[in-house]
C-alpha positions in Angstrom: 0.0 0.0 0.0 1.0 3.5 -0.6 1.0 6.4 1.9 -0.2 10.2 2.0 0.0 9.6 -2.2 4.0 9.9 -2.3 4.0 6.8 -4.3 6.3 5.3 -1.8 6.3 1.5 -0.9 5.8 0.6 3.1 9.0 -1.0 2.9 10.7 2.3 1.4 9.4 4.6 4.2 10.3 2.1 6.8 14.0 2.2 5.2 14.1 6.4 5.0 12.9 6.5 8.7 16.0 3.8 10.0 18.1 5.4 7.8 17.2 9.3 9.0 17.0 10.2 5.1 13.9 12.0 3.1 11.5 10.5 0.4 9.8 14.1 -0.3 10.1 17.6 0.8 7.7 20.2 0.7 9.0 23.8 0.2 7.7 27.5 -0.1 9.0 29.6 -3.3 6.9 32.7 -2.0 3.7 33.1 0.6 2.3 35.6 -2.3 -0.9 34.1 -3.4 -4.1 36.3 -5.6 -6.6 34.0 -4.1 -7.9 34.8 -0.5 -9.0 30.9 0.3 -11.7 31.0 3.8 -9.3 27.8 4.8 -6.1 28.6 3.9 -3.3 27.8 6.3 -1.4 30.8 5.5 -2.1 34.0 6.7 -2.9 36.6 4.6 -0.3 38.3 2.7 -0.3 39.8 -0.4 3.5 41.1 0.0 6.2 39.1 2.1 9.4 40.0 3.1 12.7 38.1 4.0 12.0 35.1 1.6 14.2 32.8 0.1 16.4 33.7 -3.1 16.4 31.7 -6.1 20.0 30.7 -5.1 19.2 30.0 -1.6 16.1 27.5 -2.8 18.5 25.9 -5.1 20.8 25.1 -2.2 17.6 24.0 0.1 16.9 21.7 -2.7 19.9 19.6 -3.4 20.3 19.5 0.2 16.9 17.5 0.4 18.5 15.6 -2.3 21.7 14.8 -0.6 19.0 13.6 2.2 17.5 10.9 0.0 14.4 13.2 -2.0 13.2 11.8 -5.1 10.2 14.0 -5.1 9.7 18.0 -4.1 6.4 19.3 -3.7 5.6 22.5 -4.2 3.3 24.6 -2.4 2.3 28.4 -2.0 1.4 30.9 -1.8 0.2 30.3 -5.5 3.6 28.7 -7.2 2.0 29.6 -10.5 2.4 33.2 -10.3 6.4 33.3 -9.2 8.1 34.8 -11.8 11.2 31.9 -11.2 8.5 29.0 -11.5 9.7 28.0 -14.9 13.8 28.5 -13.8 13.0 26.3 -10.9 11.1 23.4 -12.9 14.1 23.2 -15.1 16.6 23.1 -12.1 14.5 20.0 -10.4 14.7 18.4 -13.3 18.0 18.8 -14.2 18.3 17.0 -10.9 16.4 14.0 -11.6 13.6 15.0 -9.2 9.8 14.4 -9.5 7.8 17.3 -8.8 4.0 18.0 -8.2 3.1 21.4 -7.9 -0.4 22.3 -5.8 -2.0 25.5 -8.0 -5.1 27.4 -8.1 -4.6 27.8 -11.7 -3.7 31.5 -12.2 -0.3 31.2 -14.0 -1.1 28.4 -16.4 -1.6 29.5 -19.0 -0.8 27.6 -23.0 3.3 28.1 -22.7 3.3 27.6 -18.7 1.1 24.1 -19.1 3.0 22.9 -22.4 6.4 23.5 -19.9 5.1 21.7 -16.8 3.4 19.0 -19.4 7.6 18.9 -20.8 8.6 18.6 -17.3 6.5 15.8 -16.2 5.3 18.2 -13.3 2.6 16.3 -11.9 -0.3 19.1 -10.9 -2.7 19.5 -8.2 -5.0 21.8 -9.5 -7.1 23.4 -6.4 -11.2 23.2 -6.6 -13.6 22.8 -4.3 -16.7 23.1 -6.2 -18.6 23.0 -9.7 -20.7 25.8 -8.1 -19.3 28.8 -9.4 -20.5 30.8 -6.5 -19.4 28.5 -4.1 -16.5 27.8 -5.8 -15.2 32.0 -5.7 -16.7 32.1 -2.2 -14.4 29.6 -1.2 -11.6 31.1 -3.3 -12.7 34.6 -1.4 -12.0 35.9 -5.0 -14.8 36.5 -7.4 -14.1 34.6 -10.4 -12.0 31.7 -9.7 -13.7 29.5 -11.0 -13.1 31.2 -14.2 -9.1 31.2 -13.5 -9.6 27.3 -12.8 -11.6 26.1 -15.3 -9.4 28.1 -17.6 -6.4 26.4 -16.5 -7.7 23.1 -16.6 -9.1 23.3 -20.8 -5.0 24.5 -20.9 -3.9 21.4 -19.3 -6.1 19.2 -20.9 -4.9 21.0 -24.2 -1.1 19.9 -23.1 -1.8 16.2 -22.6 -2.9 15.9 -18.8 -4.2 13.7 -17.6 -2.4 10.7 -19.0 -0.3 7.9 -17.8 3.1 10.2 -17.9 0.9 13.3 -16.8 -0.4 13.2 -13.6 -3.3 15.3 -12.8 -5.2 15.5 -9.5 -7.7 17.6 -7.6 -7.2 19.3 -4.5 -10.5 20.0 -2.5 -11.7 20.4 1.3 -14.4 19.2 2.5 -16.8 21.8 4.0 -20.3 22.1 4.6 -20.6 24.3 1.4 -19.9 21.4 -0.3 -20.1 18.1 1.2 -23.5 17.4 -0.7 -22.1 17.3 -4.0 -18.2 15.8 -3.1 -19.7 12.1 -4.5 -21.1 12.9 -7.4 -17.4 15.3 -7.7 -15.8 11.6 -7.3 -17.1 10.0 -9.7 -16.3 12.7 -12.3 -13.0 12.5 -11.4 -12.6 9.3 -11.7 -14.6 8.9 -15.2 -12.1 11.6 -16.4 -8.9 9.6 -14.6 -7.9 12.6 -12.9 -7.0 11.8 -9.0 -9.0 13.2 -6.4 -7.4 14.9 -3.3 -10.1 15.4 -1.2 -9.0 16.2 2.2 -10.3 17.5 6.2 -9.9 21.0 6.6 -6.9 22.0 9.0 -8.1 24.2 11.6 -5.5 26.7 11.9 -5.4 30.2 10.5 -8.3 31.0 7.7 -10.1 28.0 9.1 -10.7 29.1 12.7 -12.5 32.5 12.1 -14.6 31.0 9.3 -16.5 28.4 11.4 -19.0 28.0 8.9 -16.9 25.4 7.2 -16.7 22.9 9.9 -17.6 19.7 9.6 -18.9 17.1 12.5 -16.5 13.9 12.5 -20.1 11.5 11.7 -20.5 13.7 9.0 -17.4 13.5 7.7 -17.6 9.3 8.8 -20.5 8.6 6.9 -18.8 10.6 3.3 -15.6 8.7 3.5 -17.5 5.7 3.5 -20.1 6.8 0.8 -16.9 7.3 -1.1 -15.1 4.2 -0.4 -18.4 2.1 -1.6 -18.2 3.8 -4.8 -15.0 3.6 -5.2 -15.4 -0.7 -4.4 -18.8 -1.3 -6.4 -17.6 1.0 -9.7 -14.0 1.0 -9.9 -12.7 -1.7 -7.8 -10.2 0.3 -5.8 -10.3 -0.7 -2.2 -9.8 1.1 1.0 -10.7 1.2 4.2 -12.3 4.8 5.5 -9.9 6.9 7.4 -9.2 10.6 7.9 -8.0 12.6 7.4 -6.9 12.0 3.3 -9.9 10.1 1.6 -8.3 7.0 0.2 -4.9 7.1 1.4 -3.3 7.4 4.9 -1.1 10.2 6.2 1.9 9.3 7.5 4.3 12.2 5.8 6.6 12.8 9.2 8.1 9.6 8.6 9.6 10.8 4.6 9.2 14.3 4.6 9.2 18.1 5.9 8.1 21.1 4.8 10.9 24.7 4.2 8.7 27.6 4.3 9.5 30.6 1.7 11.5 32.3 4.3 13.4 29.1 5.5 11.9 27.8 8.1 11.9 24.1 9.0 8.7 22.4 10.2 7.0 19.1 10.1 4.3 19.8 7.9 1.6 23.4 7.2 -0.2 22.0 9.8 2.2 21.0 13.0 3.7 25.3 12.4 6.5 24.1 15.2 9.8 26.1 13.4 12.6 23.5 13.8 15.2 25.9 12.7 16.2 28.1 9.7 18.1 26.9 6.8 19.5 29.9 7.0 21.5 28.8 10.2 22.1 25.2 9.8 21.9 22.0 7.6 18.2 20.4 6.7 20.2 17.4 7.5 21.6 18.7 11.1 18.3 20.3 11.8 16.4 17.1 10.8 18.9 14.9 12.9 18.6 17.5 15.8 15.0 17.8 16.0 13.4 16.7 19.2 9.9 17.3 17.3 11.2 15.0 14.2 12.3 12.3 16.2 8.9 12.2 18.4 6.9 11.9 15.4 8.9 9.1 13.7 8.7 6.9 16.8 5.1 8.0 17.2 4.5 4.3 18.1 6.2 5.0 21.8 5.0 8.6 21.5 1.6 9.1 20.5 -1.3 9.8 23.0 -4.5 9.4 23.8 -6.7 7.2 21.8 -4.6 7.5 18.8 -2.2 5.4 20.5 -4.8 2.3 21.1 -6.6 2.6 18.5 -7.1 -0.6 16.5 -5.7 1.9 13.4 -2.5 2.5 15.0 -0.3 0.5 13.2 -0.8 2.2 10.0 -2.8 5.7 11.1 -1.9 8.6 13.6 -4.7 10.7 12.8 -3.6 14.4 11.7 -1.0 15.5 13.6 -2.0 19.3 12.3 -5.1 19.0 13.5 -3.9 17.9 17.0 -1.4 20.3 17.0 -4.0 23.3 16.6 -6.9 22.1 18.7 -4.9 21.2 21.4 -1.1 22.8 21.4 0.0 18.9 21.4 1.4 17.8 18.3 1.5 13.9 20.2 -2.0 14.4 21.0 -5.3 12.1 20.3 -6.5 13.7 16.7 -9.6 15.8 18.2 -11.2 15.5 14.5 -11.7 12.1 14.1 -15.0 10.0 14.1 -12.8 7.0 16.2 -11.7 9.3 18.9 -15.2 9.2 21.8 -14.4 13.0 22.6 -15.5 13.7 18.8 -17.8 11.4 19.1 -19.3 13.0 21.9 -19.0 16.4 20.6 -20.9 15.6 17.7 -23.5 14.0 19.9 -23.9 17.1 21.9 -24.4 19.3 19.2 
């Protein structure tokens, strides 16, 4: 089975954790992003200071490289619209590593999707609805559907999605719209693009916008809608799980994320900085990390009912989740449908 859709074998992650090496790393170009998303994990900034040179993410780069990457993941901000996206595609990939690139669309345009379709870039493009007014709601941008849709017909027009192109959806799940996420499914599937249909973190965007949320049965009884389709039409298999919808979340074990300004942390949603790359090694800070280490032997570490759950083997809930509801990254995952104080919550209200 594969985890958190790195395309990494169980035996390979088990290899990178004794071995103290990377499988993936997920980095910042810029924090500048046109889209003012209601769940967004990154506060909102439309100018940023202090951020990374292209020199200086080169060097951040091959050092992940040096630790054992394969694949860099590139977040935002909106990676579309740095003006170094196209530089930095070409420097992966003169390094023999795989890329995927999460966008809301703006900067593809023909030229930028024929390069990333060159590049073997494999995209997530971001939508979370076929509703154009929820869709720009979301988005907190009026028309973005328009951007998105627009940048899908260009990537379609470039060849995606095919066996060497690689084309998924990113969307949250919210109660704007959880009613039509099946029928959203299927359509992906039909079209063989991947679906990335995730919990929303609560941190940042998410916490003042409480009209997202989500009850745990609620979001119980989708995953398993989604897993039956999934079984009677397309005969994929999986068992329902937060918080990733068909796949399981383990990406402290392989990977970490360098923010635009060079910070070191586990992932967007456990924002405990490390260090700087700036000041030390990704290897020495990685080694170093008390944090790091904790969450790779989450086995002796974890808390609560995460840690007798009958899932713990192979699940640890969302650590970013945990880390925002509670201040304890090692905590029980307060947003899952297994843990009884969810449960109860959900009851209650």
């Amino acid at each position: 089975m594969q985890l958190y859709n790195l395309e990494f074998t169980e035996q390979e992650i088990k290899e990178a954790v004794a071995a103290g090496r990377l499988l993936s790393m997920e980095i910042e170009f810029s924090r500048i992003c046109n889209f003012r998303c209601s769940y967004c994990y990154v506060p909102d900034k439309r100018e940023c200071t202090g951020e990374f040179s292209r020199e200086e993410i080169k060097d951040v780069l091959l050092q992940a490289k040096e630790l054992g990457a394969r694949k860099i993941i590139i977040l935002g901000g909106e990676p579309s619209i740095y003006p170094h996206l196209v530089e930095m595609i070409r420097f992966l990939k003169e390094h023999n590593l795989e890329i995927e690139m999460f966008t809301n669309g703006t900067g593809v345009d023909a030229e930028v999707a024929a390069i990333l379709a060159a590049a073997q870039v494999r995209v997530v493009l971001k939508l979370n609805s076929r509703d154009p007014k929820i869709q720009d709601q979301l988005a907190g941008r009026a028309g973005a559907y328009d951007i998105i849709q627009t940048a899908f017909a260009n990537l379609k027009e470039a060849g995606y999605p095919s066996p060497d192109l690689f084309l998924a959806l990113s969307t949250i799940i919210c109660q704007q719209n959880i009613g039509e996420l099946p029928g959203m499914w299927q359509w992906l599937r039909d079209e063989g693009i991947e679906p990335y249909f995730e919990v929303i973190t609560p941190q940042e965007n998410a916490v003042a916008n409480s009209w997202l949320s989500v009850e745990a049965e609620q979001l119980k009884a989708l995953f398993t809608q989604l897993s039956a389709i999934d079984q009677q039409q397309y005969g994929r298999h999986w068992e329902p799980q937060p918080p990733l919808v068909g796949n399981r979340c383990m990406r402290h074990q392989v990977s970490c994320l360098v923010t635009a300004s060079g910070d070191v942390m586990p992932c967007v949603g456990v924002t405990i900085p490390l260090d700087n790359v700036r000041h030390n090694r990704l290897a020495h800070i990685l080694k170093n990390s008390e944090v790091v280490n904790n969450l790779k032997n989450y086995r002796q570490t974890i808390k609560g009912e995460c840690r007798d759950c009958d899932k713990a083997e192979e699940c640890y809930g969302c650590r970013g989740a945990a880390y925002q509801l509670t201040g304890d990254y090692l905590a029980s995952d307060p947003t899952c449908w297994r843990n009884a104080a969810a449960k109860k919550s959900a009851a209650e209200s």
